[in-house]
N, C-alpha and C positions, 0 to 999 in steps of 0.2 A: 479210492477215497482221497488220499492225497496225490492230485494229479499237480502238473508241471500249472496251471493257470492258476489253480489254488492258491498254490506253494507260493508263485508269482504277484498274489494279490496279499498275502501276509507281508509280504517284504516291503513291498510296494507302500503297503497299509501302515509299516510300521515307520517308516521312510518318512512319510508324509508327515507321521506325526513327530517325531523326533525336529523334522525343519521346522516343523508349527513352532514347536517350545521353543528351539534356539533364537529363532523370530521376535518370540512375545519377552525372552530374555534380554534380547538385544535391544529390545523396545524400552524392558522396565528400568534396563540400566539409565539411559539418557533424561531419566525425569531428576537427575540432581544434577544434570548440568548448571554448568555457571550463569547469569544474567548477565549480559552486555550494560555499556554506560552510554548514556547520552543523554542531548538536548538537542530544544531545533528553539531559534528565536525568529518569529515573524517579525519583520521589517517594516513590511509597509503590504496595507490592501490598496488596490486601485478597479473601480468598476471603470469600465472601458465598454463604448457601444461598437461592436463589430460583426463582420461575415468569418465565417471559417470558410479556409479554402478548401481544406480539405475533409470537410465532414460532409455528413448530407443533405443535413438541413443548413439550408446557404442561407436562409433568413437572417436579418439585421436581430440584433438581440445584445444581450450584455452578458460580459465576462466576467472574471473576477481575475485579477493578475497578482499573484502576489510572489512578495517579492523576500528569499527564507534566507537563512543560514539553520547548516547542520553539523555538530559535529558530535559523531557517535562513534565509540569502537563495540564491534560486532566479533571480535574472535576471541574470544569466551564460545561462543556455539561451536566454534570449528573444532574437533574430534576425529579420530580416525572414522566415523559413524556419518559425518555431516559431505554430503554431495555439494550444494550451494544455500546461500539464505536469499530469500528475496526479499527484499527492503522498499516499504512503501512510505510515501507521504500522504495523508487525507484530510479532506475537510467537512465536516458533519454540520448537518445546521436542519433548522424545524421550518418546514412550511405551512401555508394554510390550507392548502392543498395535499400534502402530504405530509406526514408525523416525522419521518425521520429520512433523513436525506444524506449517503454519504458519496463523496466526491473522490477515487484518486488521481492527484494532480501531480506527483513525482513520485518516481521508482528505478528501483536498480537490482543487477541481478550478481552478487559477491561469491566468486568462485570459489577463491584461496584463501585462507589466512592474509596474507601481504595483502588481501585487497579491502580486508573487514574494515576500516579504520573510513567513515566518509566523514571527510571533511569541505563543507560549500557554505562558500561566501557571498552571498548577495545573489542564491540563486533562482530562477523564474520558474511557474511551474513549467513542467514539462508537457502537459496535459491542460486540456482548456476546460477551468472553471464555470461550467454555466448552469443556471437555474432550467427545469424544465419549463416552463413558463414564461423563458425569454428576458424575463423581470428579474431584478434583485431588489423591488420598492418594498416587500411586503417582510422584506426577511433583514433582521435588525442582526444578529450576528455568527458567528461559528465558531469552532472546535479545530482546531489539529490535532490529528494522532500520526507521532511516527510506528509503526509496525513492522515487524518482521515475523519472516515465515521458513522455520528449518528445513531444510529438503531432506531425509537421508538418503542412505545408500540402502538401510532397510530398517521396516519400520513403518510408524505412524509420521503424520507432517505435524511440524508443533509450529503454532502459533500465537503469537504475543505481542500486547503494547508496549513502545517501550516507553514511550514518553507522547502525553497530552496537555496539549495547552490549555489555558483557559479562557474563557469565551470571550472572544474579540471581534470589537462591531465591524461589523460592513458598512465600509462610508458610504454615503449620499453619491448619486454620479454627478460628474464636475460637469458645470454648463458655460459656457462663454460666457464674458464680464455683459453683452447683450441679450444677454439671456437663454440664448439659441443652443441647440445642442451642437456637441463639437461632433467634428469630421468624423465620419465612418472607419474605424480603421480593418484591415486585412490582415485574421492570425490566423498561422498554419500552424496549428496542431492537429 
């Protein structure tokens, strides 16, 4: 009745569950973690008519360039519990073609503590802002959300905003003083 696989599947059984709880414990701990601080101030939008070099679609079409500062501290999440946060920048905006549209356009991936703290000045996206449509005529403005994303070591991934701008237009594309459109330019993203 009580054979050696029996024996072997209660232990086994009880093992499993014992990991589960200390799991969902070490889970429930981490929901009073502290909130990070930060802002991101946009600078300046710029539509630009360009190719990507490096995407697929090499079609002529428009970007959006813009131009951030960020300064956030993120180590409030770092914990003996926390593996890396990943840190996003994005840009949400409404088409008429599609209801909601989000873009991300910078990110970074904060190992340590000593590295939570981003601080950027005048910096470009990282990633190429473009419209599915090629166009940005139809779409009057957008949104920034800075985001992050807790990695742990074990556990659920917790995810949050931590700061949203507020809706800022999309300029006009600039045309030559003769009215032409200006030069094609070449961005690798």
């Amino acid at each position: 009745m009580h054979s050696t696989l029996s024996r072997l599947n209660a232990v086994s059984a009880l093992a499993t569950t014992i990991i589960l709880a200390l799991v969902v414990l070490i889970d429930v701990t981490r929901i009073t973690s502290h909130k990070p601080t930060g802002k991101v101030v946009i600078n300046q939008l710029e539509v630009v008519r360009a190719k990507a070099a490096w995407h697929m679609d090499r079609n002529i079409q428009e970007f959006v360039e813009v131009d951030f500062d960020i300064d956030a501290d993120f180590a409030p999440l770092f914990d003996w519990n926390t593996k890396q946060v990943f840190v996003s920048l994005s840009a949400s905006y409404d088409s008429t073609k599609h209801v909601s549209n989000e873009v991300v356009i910078w990110d970074r991936i904060l190992r340590s503590k000593q590295d939570a703290h981003v601080a950027l000045n005048t910096a470009k996206n990282k990633y190429g802002f473009r419209e599915v449509g090629r166009s940005f005529k139809d779409i009057a403005n957008t949104t920034f959300t800075l985001k992050y994303n807790v990695m742990p070591k074990v556990g659920l991934l917790h995810y949050a905003d931590e700061f949203t701008s507020h809706s800022i237009l999309i300029p006009p594309k600039k045309l030559l003083e003769n009215g032409e459109q200006p030069r094609i330019q070449r961005l690798y993203y």
